[in-house]
N, C-alpha and C positions, 0 to 999 in steps of 0.2 A: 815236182809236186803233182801228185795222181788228182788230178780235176773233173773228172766223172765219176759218178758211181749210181747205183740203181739208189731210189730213195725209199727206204722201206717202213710201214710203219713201226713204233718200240712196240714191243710187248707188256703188258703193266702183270707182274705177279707180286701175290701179297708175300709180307714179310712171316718170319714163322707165328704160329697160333698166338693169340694172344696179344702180337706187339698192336696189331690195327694202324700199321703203316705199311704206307703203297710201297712197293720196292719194283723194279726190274730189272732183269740181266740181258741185255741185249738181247738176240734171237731175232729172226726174220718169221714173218707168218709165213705159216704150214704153205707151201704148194698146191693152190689152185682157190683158196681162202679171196673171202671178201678184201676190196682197198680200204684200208682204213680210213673212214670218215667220208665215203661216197654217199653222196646227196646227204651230209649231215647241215643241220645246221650252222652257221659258222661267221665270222665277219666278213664284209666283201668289199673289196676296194677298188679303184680305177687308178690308173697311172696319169696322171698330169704332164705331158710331154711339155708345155710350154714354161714349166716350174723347175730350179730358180730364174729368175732373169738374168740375161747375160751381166756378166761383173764390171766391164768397163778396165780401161787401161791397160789392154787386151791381156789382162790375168787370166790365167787358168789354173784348175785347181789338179793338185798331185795326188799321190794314195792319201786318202783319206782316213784318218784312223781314229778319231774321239767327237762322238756329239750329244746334245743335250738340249732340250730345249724349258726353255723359261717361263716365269708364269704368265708373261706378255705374247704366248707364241711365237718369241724370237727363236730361231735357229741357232747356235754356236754349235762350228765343225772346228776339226785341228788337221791341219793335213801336214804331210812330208813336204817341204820347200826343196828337195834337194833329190827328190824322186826322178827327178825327170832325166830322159836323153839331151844333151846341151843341143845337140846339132841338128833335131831333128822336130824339137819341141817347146823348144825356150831361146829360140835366137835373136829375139828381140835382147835379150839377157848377153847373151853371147860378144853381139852388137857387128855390123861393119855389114852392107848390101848384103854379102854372099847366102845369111843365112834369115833375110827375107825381114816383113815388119812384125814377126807375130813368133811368141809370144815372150810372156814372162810369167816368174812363179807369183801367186795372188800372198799375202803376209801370210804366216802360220793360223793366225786363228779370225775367223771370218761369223759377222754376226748377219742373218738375214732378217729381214722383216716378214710376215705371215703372206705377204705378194711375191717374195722370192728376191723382192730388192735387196742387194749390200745394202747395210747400213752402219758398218762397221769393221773396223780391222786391224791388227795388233798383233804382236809376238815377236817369238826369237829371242837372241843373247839379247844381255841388256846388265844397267850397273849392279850388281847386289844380289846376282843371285845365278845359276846355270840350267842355260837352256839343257833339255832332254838330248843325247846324243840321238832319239827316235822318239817323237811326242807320238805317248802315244793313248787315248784315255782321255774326256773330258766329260767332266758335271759340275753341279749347278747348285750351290746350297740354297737356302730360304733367304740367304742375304742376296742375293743375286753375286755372288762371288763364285769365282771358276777355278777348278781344281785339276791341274792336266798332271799324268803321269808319261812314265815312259821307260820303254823297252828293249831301248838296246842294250848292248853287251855288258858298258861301263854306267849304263844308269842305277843310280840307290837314293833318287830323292822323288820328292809330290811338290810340284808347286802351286802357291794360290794365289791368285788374281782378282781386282775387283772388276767388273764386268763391263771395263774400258781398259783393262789391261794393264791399270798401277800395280806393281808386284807388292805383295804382302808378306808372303813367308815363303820360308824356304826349309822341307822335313826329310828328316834322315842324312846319315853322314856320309861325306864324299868318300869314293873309292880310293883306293890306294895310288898315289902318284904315277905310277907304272903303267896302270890302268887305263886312265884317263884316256879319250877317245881325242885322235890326232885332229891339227888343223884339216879343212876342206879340202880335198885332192880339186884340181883345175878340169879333170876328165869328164865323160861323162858318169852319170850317175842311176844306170839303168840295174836293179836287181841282179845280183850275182845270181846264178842256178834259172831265173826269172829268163831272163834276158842276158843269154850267154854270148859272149865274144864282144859288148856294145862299150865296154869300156873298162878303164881297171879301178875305179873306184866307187863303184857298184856296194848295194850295201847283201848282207847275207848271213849265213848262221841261225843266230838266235830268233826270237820276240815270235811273231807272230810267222811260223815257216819262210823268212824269208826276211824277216822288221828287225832282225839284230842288231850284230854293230857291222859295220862300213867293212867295205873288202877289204880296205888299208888298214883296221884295226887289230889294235892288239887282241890274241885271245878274251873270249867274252870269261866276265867274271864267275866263279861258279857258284849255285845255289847256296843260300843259308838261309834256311827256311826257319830258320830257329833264333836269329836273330835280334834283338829289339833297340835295335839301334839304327838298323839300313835295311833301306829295300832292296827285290831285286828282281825287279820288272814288275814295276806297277802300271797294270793296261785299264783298271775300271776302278769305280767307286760306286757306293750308296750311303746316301748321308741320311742321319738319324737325330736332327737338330732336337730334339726332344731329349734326348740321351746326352747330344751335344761329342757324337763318336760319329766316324768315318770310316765304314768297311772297305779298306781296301785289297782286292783282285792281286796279288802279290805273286803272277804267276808268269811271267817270259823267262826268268830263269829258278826264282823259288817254289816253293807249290803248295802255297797256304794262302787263308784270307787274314789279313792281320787288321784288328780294329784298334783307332790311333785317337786321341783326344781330339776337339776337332779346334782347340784354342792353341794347344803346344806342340800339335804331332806327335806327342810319345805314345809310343806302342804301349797299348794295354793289356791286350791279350793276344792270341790267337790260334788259329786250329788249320788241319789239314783234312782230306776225304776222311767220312764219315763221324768227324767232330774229334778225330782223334791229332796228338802230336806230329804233325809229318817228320817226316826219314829221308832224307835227300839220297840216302844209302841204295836205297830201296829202285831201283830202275826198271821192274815191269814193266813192262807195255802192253798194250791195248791189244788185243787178239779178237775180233769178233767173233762171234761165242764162245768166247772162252770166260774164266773167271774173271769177273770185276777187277780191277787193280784197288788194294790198299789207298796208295797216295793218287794227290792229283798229278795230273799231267801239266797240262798249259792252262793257267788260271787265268781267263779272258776277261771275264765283265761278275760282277756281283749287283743286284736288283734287290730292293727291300720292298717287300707287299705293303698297302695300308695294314693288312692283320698284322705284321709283325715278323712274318716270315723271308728268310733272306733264302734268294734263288742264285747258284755259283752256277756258271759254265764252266765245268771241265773239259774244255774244247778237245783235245787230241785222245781224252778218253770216251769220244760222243755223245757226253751225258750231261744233265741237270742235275744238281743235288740241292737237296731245301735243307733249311736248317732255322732254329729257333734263333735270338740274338744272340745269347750266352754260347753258338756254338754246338749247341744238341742235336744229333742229326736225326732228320724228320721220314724224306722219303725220296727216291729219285729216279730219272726216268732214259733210256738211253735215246738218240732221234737218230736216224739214219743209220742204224747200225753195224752195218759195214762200211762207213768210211774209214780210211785209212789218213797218212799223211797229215795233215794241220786239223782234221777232225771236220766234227759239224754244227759243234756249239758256240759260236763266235760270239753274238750278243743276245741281250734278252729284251724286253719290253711288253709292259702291261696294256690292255684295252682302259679304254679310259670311264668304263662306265664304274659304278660306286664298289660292287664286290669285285672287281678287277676278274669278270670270268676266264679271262682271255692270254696266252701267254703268246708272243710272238718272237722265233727262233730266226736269227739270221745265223744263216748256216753257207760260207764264204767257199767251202769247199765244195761245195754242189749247184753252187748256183741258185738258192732259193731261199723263202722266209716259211716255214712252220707255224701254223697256226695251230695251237694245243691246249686243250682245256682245263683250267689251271688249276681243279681240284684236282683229276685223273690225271694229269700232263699225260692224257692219252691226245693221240695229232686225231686234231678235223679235216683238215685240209692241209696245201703246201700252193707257193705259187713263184713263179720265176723260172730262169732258166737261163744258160749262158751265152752271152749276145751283149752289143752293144745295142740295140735298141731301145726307146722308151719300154719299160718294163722289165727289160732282162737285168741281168746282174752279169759282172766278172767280180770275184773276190769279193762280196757282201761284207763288211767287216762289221755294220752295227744299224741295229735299226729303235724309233721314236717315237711315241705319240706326242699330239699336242691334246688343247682341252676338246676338241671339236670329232677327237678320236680319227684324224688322220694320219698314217704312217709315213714316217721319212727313213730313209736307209743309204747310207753309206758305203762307199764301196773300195778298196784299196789296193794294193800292186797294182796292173795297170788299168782298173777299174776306173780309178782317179772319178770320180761323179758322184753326186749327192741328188736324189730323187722323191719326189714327193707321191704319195698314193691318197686319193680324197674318200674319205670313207663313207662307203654304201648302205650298211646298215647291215646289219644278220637273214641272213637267208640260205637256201637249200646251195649249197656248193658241191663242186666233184674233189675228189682227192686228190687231183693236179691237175691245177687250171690255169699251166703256164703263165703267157706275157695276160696282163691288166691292160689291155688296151683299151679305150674309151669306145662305147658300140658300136659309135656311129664310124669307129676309125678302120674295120676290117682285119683287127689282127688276129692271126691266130690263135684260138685256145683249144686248151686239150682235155 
């Protein structure tokens, strides 16, 4: 997986005469051109290195892949339980002196309180229902019920939870017997391609470059994007309890947003890039500056504005696209535009003030979060960089606001960390202002 790239700003060109929608086709600014969004004004945040508080029961958490936060600014994450190297990071788990007191994996889905305490915790197999072969995907409807999805090879269902983790439903119909992802290998469990030679049952393939199915798995299932019966890698949601529909991100191995009732699960409709039927047929790929692809690529996360408008990541194609409910495509925008590999659009998030100015991009393959202005989705700013320290990223996979307008962000493969940033309020920003370190802390910014 190619993990550096220059971060460039998109180019915003209008659509032809007459439509009065924003459009752009990748392209890098002209050589020797202003940075996009230098000293604009923009959101500013601080990183909180003391946030969350340690978990207790010497848990630690794995790639983390789905979060959401609630109207109590509770935290719910969903991470990989099964992410880790046994012998090097989970030997508590393991068990016998050799491999020391620390640690184990913390349950799959972890609720924090707005101090960063656990206050909660839940998940995995259980009577009535199948865990995700890769959880991957979590939101939060208006009832306070939890909707996680997932990404690996043999996943085609959504499940929901009440927000202590009683299972409620279970959508979309199981894969074909064949299919079905094997018991747990005893090995280690380090990312195939990630982390090569660490063991043989390493997960790889599909879902998010790398989130598929298991190394001992059978071939992943192939796209059916057309489907209305199973899913096929569902990584995100936007609930629309007004409508009483659930968009869901139907993209690790299909390449549409399919919207589902939100009482039955049945598929109601759905659409592919630019509001049209997608083509599983169809296998362009992403060329920067080249033509736009037709279909989407890897359908990551979907976000519904208060106005009404739904913003998709099409991750591996670098882009944003907006769209009406009904599927009408609006306008969109590419961000880093020569990324290659697992792309740059990983998750989205709104600011939290009333018109939502603000779009915020975690972009997992470069190490960073995109701050973009949500009429133009032209970038103000960017900040991050790759590093374990307070403020950097490895594999960003999603990022949050609460009501207070501070951001949380998520990080996965071996990122495994969940981070908080307290929000500073708008002001003159540079166009890459690396790590958020708090002033008095001396980090560097650029």
């Amino acid at each position: 997986m190619n993990r550096r790239f220059t971060v460039l700003g998109a180019i915003a060109l209008m659509t032809p005469a007459g439509s009065g929608l924003l459009s752009a086709q990748g392209g890098a600014p002209k050589k020797g051109s202003a940075p996009v969004g230098a000293q604009a004004g923009a959101p500013r945040f601080e990183v909180d290195p003391m946030w969350p508080k340690p978990m207790g029961n010497r848990w630690i958490l794995g790639s983390t892949t789905g979060m959401a936060i609630d109207s109590r600014d509770h935290i719910f994450v969903v991470h990989l339980t099964d992410s880790f190297t046994q012998r090097t990071e989970i030997g508590l788990t393991v068990g016998g002196a050799a491999y020391g007191e620390c640690c184990a994996s913390a349950p799959n889905v972890l609720e924090f309180d707005p101090s960063g305490a656990l206050v909660a915790h839940w998940g995995g197999p259980g009577e009535g229902y199948n865990w995700p072969e890769a959880n991957a995907g979590l939101a939060i409807d208006d009832a306070g019920n939890i909707w996680i999805g997932g990404a690996g090879g043999s996943d085609t269902r959504i499940l929901k939870f009440s927000k202590d983790g009683k299972f409620i439903a279970q959508y979309g119909t199981a894969p074909a017997p064949a299919a079905a992802a094997p018991a747990r290998g005893a090995g280690d469990t380090a990312y195939a391609g990630v982390s090569p030679g660490r063991g043989a049952a390493g997960r790889g393939g599909g879902g998010r470059g790398g989130r598929g199915g298991r190394g001992n798995a059978p071939p992943a299932l192939p796209a059916n994007s057309n489907s209305t019966e199973a899913f096929g890698g569902a990584m995100g949601f936007a609930i629309d309890s007004k409508a009483n529909e659930v968009f869901v991100a139907d993209g690790s191995r299909n390449h549409r947003v399919a919207v589902i009732d939100m009482n039955t699960g049945a598929i109601k409709r759905y659409f592919g890039a630019y509001g049209a039927k997608p083509n599983d047929a169809d296998t362009a790929k992403y060329e920067p500056g080249g033509a736009a692809p037709k279909q989407f690529g890897q359908v990551r996360c979907v976000r519904l504005a208060n106005d009404g408008l739904l913003y998709v990541c099409d991750a591996t194609n670098d882009r944003i696209q907006v769209f009406k409910k009904d599927g009408s495509f609006v306008k969109e925008m590419t961000v880093a535009p020569t990324t290659r590999g697992s792309g740059s659009v990983w998750d989205i998030a709104f600011s939290r003030d009333a018109g939502q100015r603000y779009l915020y991009v975690a972009d997992g393959a470069n190490d960073k979060v995109h701050i973009l202005d949500r009429e133009s989705l032209k970038e103000l700013t960017a900040f991050g960089d790759g590093g374990r320290q307070p403020g950097l990223f490895y594999a960003v996979d999603g990022v949050a606001t609460d009501s207070k307008g501070n951001l949380y962000t998520i990080e996965t493969f071996e990122g495994k960390r969940l981070q908080k940033f307290n929000y500073k309020g708008v002001g003159a920003v540079k166009a890459n202002q690396g790590a958020l370190w708090p002033s008095s802390g001396g980090g560097a910014k650029k």
